[in-house]
C-alpha positions as CSV (number, residue, x, y, z in Angstrom):
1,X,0.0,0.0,0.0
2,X,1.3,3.3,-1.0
3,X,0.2,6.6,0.4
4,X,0.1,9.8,-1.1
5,X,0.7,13.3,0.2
6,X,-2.0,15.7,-1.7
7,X,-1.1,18.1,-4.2
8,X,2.7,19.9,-4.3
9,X,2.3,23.7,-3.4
10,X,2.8,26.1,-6.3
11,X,6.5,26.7,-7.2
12,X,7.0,23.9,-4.9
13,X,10.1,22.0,-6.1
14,X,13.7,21.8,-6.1
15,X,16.1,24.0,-7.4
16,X,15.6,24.0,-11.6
17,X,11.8,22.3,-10.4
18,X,8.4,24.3,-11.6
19,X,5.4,23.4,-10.6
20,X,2.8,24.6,-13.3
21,X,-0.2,26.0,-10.9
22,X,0.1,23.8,-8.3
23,X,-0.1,20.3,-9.7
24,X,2.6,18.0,-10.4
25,X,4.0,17.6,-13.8
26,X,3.1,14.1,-15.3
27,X,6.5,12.8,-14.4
28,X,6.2,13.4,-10.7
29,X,6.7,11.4,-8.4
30,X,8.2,9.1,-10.3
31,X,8.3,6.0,-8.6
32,X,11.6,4.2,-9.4
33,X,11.3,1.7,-7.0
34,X,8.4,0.1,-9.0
35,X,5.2,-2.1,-7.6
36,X,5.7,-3.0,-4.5
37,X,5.4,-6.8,-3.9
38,X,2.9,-8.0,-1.1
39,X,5.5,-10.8,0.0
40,X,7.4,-8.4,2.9
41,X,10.6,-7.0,2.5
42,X,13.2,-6.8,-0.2
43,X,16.1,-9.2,-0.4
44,X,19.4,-9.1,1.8
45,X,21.9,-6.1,0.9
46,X,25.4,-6.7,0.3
47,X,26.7,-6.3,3.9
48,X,30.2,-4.8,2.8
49,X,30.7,-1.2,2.2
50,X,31.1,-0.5,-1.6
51,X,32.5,2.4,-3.6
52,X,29.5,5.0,-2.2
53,X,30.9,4.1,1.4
54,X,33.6,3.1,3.0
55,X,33.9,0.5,6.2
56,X,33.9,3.2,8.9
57,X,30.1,2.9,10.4
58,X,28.3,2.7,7.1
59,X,24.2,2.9,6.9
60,X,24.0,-0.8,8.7
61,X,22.5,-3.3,5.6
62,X,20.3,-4.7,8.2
63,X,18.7,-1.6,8.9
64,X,18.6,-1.1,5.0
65,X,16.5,-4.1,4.8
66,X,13.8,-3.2,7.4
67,X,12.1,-1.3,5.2
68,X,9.3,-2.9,3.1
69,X,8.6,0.4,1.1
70,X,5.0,0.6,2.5
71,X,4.5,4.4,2.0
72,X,3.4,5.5,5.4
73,X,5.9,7.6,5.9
74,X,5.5,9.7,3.3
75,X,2.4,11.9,4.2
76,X,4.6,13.0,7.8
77,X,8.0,13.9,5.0
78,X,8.6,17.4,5.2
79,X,10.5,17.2,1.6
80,X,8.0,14.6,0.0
81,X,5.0,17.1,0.5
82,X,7.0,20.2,-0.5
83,X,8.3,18.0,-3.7
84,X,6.2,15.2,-4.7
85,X,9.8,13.1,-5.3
86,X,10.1,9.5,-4.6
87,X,14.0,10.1,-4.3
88,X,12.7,12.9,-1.9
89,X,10.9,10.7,0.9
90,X,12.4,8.4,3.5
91,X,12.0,5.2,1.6
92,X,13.5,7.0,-1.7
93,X,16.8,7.9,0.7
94,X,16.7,3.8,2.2
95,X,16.3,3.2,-1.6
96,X,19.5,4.9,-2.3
97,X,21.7,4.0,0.7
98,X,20.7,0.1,-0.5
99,X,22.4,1.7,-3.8
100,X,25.3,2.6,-2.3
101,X,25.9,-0.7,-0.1
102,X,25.5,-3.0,-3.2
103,X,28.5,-0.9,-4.6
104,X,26.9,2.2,-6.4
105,X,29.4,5.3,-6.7
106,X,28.2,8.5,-4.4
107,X,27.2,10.9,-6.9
108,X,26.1,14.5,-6.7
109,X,22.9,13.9,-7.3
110,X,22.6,11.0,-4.5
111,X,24.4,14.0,-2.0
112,X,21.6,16.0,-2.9
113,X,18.6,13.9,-1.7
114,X,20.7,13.0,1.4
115,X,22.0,16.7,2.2
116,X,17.5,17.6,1.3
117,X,16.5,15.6,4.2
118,X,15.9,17.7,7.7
119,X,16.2,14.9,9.6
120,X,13.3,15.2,11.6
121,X,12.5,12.0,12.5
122,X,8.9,12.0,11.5
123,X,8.9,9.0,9.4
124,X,10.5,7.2,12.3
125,X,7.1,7.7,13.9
126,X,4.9,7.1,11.4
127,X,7.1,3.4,10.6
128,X,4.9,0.4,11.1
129,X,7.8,-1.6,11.1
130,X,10.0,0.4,12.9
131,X,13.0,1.4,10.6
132,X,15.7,3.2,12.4
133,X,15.9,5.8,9.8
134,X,17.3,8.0,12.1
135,X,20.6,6.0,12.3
136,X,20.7,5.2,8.4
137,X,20.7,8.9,7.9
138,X,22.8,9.6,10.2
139,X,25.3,7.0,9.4
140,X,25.0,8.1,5.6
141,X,25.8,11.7,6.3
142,X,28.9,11.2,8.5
143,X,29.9,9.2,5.1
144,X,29.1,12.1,2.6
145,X,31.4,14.9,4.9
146,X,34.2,12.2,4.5
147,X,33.9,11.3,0.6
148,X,32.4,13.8,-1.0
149,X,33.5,17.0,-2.2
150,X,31.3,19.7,-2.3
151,X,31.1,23.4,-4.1
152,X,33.6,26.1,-3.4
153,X,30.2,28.0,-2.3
154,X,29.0,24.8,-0.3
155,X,32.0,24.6,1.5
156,X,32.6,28.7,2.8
157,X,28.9,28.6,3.8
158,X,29.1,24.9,5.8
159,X,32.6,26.4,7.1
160,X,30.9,29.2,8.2
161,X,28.3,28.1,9.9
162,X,30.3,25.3,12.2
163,X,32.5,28.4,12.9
164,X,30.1,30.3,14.4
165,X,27.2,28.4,15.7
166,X,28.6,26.0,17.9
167,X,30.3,28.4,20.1
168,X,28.5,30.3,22.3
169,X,31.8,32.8,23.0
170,X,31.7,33.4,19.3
171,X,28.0,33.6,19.2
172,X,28.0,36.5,21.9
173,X,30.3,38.6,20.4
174,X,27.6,38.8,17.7
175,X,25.2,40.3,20.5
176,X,26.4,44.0,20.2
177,X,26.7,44.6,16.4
178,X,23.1,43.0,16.2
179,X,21.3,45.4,19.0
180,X,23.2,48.1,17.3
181,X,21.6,47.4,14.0
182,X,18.2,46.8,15.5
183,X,17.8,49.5,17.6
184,X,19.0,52.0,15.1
185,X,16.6,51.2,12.5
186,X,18.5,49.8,10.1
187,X,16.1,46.4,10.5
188,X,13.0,48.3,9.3
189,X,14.8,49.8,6.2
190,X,15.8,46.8,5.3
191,X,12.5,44.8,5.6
192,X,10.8,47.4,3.5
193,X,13.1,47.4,0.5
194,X,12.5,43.6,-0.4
195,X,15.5,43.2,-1.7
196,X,18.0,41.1,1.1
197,X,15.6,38.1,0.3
198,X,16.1,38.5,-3.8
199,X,19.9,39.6,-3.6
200,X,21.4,37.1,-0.6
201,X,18.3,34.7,0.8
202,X,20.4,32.6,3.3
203,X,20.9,36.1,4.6
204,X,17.8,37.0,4.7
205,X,16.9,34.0,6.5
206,X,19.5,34.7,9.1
207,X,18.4,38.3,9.6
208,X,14.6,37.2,9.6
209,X,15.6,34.5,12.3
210,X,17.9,37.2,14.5
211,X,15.9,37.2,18.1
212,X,15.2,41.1,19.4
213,X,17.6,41.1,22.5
214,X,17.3,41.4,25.9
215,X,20.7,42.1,28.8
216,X,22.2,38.7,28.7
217,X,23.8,38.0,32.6
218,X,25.8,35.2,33.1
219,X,24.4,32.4,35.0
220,X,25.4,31.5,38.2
221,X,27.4,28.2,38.9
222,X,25.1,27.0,40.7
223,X,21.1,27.4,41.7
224,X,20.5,25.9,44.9
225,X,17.4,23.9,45.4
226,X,13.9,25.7,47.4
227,X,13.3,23.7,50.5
228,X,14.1,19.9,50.9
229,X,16.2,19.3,47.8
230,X,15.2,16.6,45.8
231,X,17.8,15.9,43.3
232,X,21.2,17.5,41.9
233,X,20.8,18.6,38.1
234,X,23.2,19.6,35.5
235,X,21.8,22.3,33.0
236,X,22.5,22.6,29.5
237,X,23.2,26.4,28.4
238,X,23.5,25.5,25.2
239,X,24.8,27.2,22.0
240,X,22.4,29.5,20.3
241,X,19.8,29.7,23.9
242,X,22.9,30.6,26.1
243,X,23.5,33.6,23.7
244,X,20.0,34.7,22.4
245,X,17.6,33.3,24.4
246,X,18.7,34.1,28.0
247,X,15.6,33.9,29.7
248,X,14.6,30.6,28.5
249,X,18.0,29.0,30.8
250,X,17.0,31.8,33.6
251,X,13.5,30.8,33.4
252,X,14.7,26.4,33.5
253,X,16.8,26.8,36.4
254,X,13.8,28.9,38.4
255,X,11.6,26.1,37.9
256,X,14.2,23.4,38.4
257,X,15.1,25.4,42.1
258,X,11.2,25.7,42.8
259,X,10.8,22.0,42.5
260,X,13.3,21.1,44.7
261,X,16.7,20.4,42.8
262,X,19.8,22.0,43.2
263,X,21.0,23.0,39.4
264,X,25.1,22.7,38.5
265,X,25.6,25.2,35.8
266,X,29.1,25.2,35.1
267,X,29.4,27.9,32.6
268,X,32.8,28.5,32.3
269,X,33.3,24.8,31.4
270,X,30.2,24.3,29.2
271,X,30.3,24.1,25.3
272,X,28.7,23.2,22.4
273,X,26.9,19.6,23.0
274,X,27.5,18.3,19.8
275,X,24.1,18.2,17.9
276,X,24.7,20.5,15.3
277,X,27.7,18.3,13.7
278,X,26.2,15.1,14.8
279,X,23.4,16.1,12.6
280,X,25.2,16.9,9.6
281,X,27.6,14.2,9.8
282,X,30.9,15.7,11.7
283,X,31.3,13.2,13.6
284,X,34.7,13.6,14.9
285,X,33.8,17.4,15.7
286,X,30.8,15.9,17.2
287,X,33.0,13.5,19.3
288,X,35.4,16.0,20.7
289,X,32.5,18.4,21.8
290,X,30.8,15.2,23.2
291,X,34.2,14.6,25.6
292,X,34.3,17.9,26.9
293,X,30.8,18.0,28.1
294,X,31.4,14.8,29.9
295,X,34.0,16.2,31.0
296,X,32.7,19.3,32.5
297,X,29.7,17.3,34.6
298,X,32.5,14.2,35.8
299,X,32.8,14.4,39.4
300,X,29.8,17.4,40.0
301,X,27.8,14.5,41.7
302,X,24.5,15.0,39.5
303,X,21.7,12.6,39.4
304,X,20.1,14.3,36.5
305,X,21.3,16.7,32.9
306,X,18.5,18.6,32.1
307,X,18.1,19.7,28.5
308,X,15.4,22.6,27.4
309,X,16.5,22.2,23.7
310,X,15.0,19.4,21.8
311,X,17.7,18.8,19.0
312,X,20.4,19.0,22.2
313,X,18.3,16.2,24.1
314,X,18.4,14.0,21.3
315,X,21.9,14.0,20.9
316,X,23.4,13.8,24.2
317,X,20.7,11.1,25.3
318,X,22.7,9.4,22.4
319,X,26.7,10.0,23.9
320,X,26.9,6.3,24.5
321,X,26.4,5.2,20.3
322,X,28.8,8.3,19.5
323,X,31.8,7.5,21.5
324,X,30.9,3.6,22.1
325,X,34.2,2.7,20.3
326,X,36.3,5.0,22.7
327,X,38.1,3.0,25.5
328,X,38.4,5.8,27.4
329,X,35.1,7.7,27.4
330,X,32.6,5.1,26.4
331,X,31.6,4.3,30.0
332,X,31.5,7.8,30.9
333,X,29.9,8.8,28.2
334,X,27.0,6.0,28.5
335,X,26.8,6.6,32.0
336,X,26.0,10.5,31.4
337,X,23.6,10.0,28.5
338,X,21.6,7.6,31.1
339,X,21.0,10.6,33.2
340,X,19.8,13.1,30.6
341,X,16.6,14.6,30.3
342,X,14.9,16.9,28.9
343,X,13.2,19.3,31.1
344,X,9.4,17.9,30.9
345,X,11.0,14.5,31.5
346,X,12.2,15.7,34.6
347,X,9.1,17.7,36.1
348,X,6.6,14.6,35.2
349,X,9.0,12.0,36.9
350,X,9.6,13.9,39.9
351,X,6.2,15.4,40.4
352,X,5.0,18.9,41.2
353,X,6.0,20.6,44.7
354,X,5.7,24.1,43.9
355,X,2.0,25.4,43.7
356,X,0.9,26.4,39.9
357,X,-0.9,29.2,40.3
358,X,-3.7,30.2,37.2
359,X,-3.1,31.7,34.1
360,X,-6.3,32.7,31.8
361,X,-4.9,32.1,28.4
362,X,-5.4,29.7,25.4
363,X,-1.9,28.1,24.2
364,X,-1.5,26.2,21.4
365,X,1.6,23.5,22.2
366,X,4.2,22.6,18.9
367,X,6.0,19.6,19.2
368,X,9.2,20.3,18.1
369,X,10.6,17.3,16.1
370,X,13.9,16.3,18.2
371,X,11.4,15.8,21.2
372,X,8.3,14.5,19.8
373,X,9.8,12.1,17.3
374,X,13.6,11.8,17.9
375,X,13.0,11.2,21.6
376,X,9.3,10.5,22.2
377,X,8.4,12.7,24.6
378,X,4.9,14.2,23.7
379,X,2.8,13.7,26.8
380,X,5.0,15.1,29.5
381,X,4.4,19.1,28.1
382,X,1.3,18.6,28.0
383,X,0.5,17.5,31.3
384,X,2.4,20.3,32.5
385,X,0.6,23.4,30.7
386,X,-2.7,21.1,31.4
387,X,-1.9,21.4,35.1
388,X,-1.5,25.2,35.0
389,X,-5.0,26.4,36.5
390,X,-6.9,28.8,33.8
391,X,-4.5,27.4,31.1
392,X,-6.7,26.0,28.1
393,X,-4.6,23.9,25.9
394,X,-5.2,23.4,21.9
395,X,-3.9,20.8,19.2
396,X,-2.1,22.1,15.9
397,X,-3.0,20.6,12.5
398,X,-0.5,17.8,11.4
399,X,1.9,18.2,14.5
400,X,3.7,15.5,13.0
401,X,4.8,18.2,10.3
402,X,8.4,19.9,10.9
403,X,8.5,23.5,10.8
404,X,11.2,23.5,8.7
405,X,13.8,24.9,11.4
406,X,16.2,21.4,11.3
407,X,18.8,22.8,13.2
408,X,20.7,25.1,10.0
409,X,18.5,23.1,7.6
410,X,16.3,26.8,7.3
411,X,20.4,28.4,7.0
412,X,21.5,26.0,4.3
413,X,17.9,25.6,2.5
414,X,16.0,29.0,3.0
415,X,13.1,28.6,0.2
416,X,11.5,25.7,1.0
417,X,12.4,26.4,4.9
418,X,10.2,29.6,4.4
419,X,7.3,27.3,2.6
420,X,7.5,24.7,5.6
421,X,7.5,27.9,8.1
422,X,4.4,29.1,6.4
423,X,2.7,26.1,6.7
424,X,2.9,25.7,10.3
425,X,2.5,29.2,11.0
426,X,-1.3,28.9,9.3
427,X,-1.9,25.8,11.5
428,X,-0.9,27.7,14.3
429,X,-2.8,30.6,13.7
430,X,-5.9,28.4,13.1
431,X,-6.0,27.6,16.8
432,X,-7.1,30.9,17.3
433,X,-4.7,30.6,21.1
434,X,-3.1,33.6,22.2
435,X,0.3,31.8,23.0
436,X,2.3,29.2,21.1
437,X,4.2,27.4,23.4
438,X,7.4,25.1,22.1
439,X,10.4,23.6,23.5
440,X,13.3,24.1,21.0
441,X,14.5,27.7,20.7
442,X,14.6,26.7,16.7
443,X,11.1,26.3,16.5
444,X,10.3,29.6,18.0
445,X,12.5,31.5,15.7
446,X,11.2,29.5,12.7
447,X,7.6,29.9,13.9
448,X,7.7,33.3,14.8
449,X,9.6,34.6,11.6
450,X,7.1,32.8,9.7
451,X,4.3,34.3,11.5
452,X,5.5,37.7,10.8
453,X,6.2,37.1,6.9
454,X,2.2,36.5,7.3
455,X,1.8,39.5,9.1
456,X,2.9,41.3,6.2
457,X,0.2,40.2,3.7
458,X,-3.3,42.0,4.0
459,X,-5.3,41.0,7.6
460,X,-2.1,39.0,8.1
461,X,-1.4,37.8,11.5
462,X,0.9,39.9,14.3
463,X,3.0,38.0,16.6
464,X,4.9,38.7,19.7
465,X,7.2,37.4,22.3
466,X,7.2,36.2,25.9
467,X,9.8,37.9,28.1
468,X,11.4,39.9,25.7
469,X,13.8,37.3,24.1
470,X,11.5,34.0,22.8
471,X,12.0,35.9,19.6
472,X,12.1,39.5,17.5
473,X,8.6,39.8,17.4
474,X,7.6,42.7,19.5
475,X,5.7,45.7,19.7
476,X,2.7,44.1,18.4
477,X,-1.0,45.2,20.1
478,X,-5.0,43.9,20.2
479,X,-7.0,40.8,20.9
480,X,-5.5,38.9,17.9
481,X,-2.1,39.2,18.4
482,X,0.3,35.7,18.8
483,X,2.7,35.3,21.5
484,X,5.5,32.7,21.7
485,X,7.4,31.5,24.6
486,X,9.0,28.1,25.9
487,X,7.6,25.7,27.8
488,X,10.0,26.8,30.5
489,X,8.7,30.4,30.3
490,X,5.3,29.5,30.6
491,X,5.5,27.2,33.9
492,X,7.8,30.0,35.6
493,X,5.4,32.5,35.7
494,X,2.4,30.0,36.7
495,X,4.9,29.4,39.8
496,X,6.2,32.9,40.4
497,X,2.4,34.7,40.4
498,X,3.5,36.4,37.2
499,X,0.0,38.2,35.4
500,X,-0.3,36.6,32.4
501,X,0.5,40.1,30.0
502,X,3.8,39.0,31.0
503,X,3.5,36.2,28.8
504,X,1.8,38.6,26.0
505,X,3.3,41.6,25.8
């Protein structure tokens, strides 16, 4: 049985790709694989590593073979919807990987439907048969940094971004030249001319994506725990949250203190956590930022590591695959990703101590994809923002659909990022809440630049932010505006008393 996704947007497809009012040409999708036999899965793949990879950790042929190339997953791909391509679509990519094990060269073309997936683990949920597509991709990508060589233009951007984004030092310096071209106006200008997305679009995207800033203090080394204390936590600060979303980790380790753990910051010793290279395959950058977080918590005594970034808890939870063939940190490392958590985890296992006190507002909750599908946490949000007295809670459209945020997926891929972003945004909007509320500062940005691209068209929609930082989007007013904030925002002010315009404005 094959499933189908509905008709391709207009102007929908890949680069070189039109889409003539909407529908698909008569070519597309094509599906190369052919009819699908009723009989189970294909036959055994070639388990050696041929020409496309080499022996180091290629997509396991066992994996390969799980997949009976039903079609469920391709209603919940991102890239299938957007393009209508077989090649496009989790099975397509398995498809191809199968290619490359039974000794097909790794072509540009192959790159390209690898490098086109945003690895957001939907079709992992959707599976009926369980495919680990998130380790085949994964697997697969680490092989295309090592064997294939990209564009001279491919390779300054990638360089760039892996330069910048995984270190929060660099990420702050960034901090002053940004407020100075927000607050002097420079922003607006910009944004009325039209002409940044036309002339430079990954900049555009950037600039779109840039968070309105609030003072940025640096956190404390440790938070210790109101009354009895329950438990000793290590917090993630993270990369991109340490230095643009401050409040988020101010607003984390509040909540963590209120519920009785004492939080271990360590931000002198904190870095990068890894996920940004383990998810474009950098594995040995990811490894060596891996060690150094292990070693910054070894010895602090915590029973927990809380994470309040979804792509960041699916990584470290996953420490003990990435350096299992190190003698000297695999036991460490295993032993560190067994206490990680993200912060929902955390609240429901525990259990409330602090009162929740009400908050009159209607919230629509996104699952970001690193949490909901990556590491399956769905129902522990939820309970939370249902437990907030005066908090009513609404479902989005086809939550299973990413956003289109992927980490730099909306950096590297800014078109069909937008379209993605767009997408949600409506679904959002259709809730008719007041407040989105989301766990991955990605998300928010993605969402909330989305939200204001909307706002641009006639009766579009206006959007702000919650505590000044969950995004850019400020200075918005009336009954139908749309605030965003994390889940960690919105829990801190039901504990603290906070009125619920703090939330809004």
């Amino acid at each position: 049985m094959t499933a189908t996704a509905g008709p391709v947007p207009p102007d929908a497809g890949p680069p070189g790709w039109t889409s003539p009012g909407g529908t698909r040409p008569a070519s597309a999708p094509r599906d190369v694989l052919g009819p699908v036999a009723p009989a189970g899965p294909p036959g055994p793949v070639a388990s050696r590593a041929g020409p496309a990879f080499d022996e180091h950790r290629p997509p396991p042929a066992e994996l390969v073979a799980d997949c009976v190339h039903c079609g469920f997953c391709l209603p919940t791909c991102p890239t299938y919807l957007l393009w209508g391509e077989e090649m496009d679509s989790p099975r397509g990519r398995i498809h191809l990987m199968r290619q490359g094990l039974e000794g097909e060269p790794l072509s540009a073309t192959m790159v390209g439907h690898f490098d086109a997936c945003l690895g957001c683990m939907a079709c992992v949920s959707a599976c009926p048969s369980g495919v680990r597509y998130d380790t085949l991709i994964e697997r697969t990508r680490q092989q295309v940094e090592r064997r294939h060589t990209r564009s001279v233009r491919e390779r300054a951007l990638r360089a760039a971004i892996f330069a910048l984004f995984p270190y929060p030092e660099r990420l702050r310096l960034l901090r002053g030249p940004l407020w100075a071209y927000q607050a002097s106006g420079l922003r607006r200008l910009v944004g009325r001319t039209g002409l940044l997305p036309r002339l430079a679009p990954t900049l555009a995207t950037l600039e779109s994506l840039a968070p309105r800033l609030t003072r940025a203090s640096r956190p404390p080394d440790r938070v210790p725990a109101y009354g009895r204390r329950r438990a000793v936590v290590g917090m993630l600060t993270g990369c991109v949250q340490q230095a643009f979303f401050p409040g988020v980790n101010a607003a984390t380790a509040r909540v963590l203190a209120a519920e009785g753990c004492e939080v271990v910051i360590n931000p002198g010793r904190q870095g990068c956590c890894g996920a940004l290279s383990v998810h474009n395959g950098r594995e040995e950058e990811a490894r060596g930022f891996a060690r150094r977080m292990v070693d910054a918590f070894a010895g602090t005594g915590i029973d927990y590591f809380v994470v309040n970034a979804a792509g960041c808890g699916s990584s470290l939870k996953d420490y003990a695959d990435l350096l299992a063939d190190d003698p000297r940190y695999a036991g460490p490392a295993a032993a560190f990703a067994s206490r990680v958590r993200d912060l929902s985890e955390l609240l429901v296992e525990l259990g409330p101590v602090a009162r929740r006190h009400p908050l009159p507002v209607s919230a629509a909750y996104h699952d970001a994809c690193h949490l909901g599908h990556a590491q399956g946490v769905r129902r522990q949000p939820r309970d939370l923002l249902r437990a907030i007295p005066e908090l009513e809670l609404h479902e989005i459209a086809d939550p299973e659909i990413c956003c289109g945020s992927a980490g730099v997926w909306n950096v590297l891929n800014p078109e069909p990022a937008a379209r993605l972003g767009e997408r949600k945004a409506r679904d959002v909007l259709a809730t008719g809440a007041r407040l989105l509320v989301t766990a991955n500062p990605g998300c928010l940005m993605q969402v909330a630049a989305a939200i204001t691209r909307l706002e641009r068209t006639p009766g579009g929609a206006r959007v702000r932010s919650a505590a000044g930082d969950a995004g850019r989007y400020g200075g918005a007013n009336g009954a139908g505006g749309m605030a965003l904030a994390h889940t960690a925002q919105v829990l801190d002010a039901s504990i603290r008393r906070l009125p619920v315009d703090h939330l809004l404005r």
